[in-house]
C-alpha positions in Angstrom: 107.8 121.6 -17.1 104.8 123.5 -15.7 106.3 124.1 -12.2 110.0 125.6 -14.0 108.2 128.0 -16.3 106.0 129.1 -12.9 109.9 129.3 -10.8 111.4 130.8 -14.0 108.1 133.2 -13.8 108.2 133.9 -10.5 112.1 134.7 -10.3 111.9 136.9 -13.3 109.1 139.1 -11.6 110.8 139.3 -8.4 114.1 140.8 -9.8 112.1 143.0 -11.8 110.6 144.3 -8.6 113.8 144.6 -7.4 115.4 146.6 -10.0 112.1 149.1 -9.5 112.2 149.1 -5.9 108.8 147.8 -6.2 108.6 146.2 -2.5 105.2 145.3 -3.0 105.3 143.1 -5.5 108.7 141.6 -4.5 107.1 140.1 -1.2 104.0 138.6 -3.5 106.3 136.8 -5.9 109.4 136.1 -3.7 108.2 132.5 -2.1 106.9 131.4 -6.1 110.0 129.6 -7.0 110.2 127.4 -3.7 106.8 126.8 -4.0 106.8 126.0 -7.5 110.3 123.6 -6.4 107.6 122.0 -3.5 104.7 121.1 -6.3 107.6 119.7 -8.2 109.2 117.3 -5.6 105.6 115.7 -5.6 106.8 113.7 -8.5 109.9 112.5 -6.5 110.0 108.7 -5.1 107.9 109.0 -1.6 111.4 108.6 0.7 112.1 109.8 3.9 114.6 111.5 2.1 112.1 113.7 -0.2 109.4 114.2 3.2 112.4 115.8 4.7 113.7 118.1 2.0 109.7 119.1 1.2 109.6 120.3 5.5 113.2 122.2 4.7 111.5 124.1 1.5 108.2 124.6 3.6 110.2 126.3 6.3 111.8 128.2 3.2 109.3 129.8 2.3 108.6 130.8 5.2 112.0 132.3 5.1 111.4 134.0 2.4 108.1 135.5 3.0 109.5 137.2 6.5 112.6 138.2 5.1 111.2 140.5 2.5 108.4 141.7 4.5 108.6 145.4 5.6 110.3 146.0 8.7 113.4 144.2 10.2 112.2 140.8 10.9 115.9 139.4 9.9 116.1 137.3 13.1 113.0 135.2 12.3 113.5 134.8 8.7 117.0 133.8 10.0 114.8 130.8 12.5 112.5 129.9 9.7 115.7 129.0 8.0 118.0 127.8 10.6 115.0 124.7 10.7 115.3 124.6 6.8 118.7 123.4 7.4 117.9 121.1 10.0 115.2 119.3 8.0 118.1 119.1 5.0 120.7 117.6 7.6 117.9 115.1 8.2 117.4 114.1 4.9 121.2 114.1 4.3 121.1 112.0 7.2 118.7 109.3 6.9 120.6 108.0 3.9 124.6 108.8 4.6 125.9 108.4 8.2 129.8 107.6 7.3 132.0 109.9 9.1 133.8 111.7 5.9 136.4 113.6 7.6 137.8 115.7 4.9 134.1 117.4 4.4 133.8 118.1 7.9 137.2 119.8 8.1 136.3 121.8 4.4 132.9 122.9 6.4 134.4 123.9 9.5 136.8 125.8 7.9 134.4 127.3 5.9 132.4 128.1 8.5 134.8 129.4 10.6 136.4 132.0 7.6 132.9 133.5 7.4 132.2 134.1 11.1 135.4 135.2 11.8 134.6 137.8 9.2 131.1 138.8 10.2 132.1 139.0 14.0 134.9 141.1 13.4 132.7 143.7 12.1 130.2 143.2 15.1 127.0 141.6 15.6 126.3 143.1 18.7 122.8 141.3 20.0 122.8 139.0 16.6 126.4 137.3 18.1 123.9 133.7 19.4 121.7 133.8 16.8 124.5 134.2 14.0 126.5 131.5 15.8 124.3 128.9 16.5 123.1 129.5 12.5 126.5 129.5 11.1 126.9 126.0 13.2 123.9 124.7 12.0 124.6 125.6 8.2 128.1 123.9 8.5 126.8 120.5 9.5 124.2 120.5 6.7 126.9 121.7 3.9 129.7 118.5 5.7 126.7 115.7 5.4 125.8 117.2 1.8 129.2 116.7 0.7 129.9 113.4 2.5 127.1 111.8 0.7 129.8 112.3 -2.3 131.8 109.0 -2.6 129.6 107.0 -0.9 126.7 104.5 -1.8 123.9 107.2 -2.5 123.1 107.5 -5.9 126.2 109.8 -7.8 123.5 112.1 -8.8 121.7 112.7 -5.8 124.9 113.3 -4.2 126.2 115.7 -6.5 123.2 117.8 -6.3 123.0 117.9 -3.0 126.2 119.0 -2.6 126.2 121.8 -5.2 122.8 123.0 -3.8 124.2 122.9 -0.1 127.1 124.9 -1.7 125.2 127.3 -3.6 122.8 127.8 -0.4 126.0 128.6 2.3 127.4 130.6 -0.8 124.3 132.5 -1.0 123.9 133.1 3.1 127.3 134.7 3.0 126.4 137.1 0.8 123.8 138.1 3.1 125.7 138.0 5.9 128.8 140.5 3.7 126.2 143.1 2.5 124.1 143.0 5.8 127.5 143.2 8.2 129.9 144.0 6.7 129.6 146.3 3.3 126.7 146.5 1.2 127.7 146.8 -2.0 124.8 147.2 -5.2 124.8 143.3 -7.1 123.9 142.1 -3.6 120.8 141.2 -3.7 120.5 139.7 -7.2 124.1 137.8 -6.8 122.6 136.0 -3.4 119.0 135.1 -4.6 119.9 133.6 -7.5 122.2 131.8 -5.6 119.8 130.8 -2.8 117.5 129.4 -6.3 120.1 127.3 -7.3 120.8 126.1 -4.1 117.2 125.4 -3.5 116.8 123.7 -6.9 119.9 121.7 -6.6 118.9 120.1 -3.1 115.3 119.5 -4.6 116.2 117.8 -7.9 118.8 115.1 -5.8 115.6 113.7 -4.3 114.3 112.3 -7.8 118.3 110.6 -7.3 116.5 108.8 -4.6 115.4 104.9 -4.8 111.9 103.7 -3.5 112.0 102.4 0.0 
């Protein structure tokens, strides 16, 4: 309870402090729900699984932190995250390896629908970057959803998947407003996404068995 009234805390200031336009205060309470999310996954069973997810969150935050620093440092916040996914698509990994077709077409396609969009309105020198992270993002949303149906724990699964769904949901966003058109509800439509998203794929470690 402690560590959701300090994320519940944490997210209420930051949107305050973007309603204000207080930039300040945004970038000091911005990483407090991820790091309220890491002191929670403590109390998960100590799997690979959890050790993973915890090295995704920690390269979160430090997502987060470069992201709303002053100054355009988009293309490091979008590193710091491209290795978030990685570690996630590790821990998806190290307890689901069954092909699951159908989820790898549904995140291709996916995928695909989003960079089509973003690269028909021009990425000019972000083209690799936006790629290669749109790639990367797919493969952790088709092994979040192939643990569904399979022998992981129902629960883990299903919050894994909504989180991974929540997450790519909440990149697009970014990707429409930054590329394509910015429109007002932006920012407060794609963070709280990117919470639940980070929440989801948190809590479907405490699915996880003792190993």
């Amino acid at each position: 309870m402690p560590w959701l009234i300090l994320a519940l805390m944490g997210a209420a200031t930051y949107l305050y402090g973007l309603s204000t336009h207080a930039m300040l205060l945004c970038l000091l309470v911005k990483p407090m729900p991820v790091l309220a999310l890491l002191g929670w996954l403590n109390d998960a069973p100590p799997t690979d699984y959890r050790r993973w997810i915890s090295l995704g969150l920690i390269f979160s935050l430090v997502g987060d932190v470069l992201l709303a620093w002053p100054g355009d440092l988009f293309i490091f916040g979008l590193g710091a995250f491209l290795f978030a996914h990685l570690a996630y698509l590790k821990a998806y990994l190290s307890d689901c390896r069954r092909p699951a077709l159908l989820p790898l077409v549904v995140a291709l396609l996916v995928g695909a629908i989003l960079l089509g969009v973003l690269i028909s309105h021009g990425l000019g020198p972000l083209l690799v970057p936006v790629v290669v992270y749109a790639l990367v993002i797919s493969a952790m949303l088709w092994r979040a959803l192939a643990r569904l149906g399979s022998d992981v724990p129902k629960r883990s699964a299903l919050l894994a998947a909504s989180g991974a769904v929540a997450f790519v949901f909440s990149d697009a966003l970014i990707g429409i407003n930054r590329f394509v058109v910015a429109f007002e509800a932006a920012p407060y439509l794609l963070i709280t996404a990117y919470w639940l998203g980070q929440w989801g794929i948190t809590a479907s470690a405490f699915g996880q068995k003792h190993r």
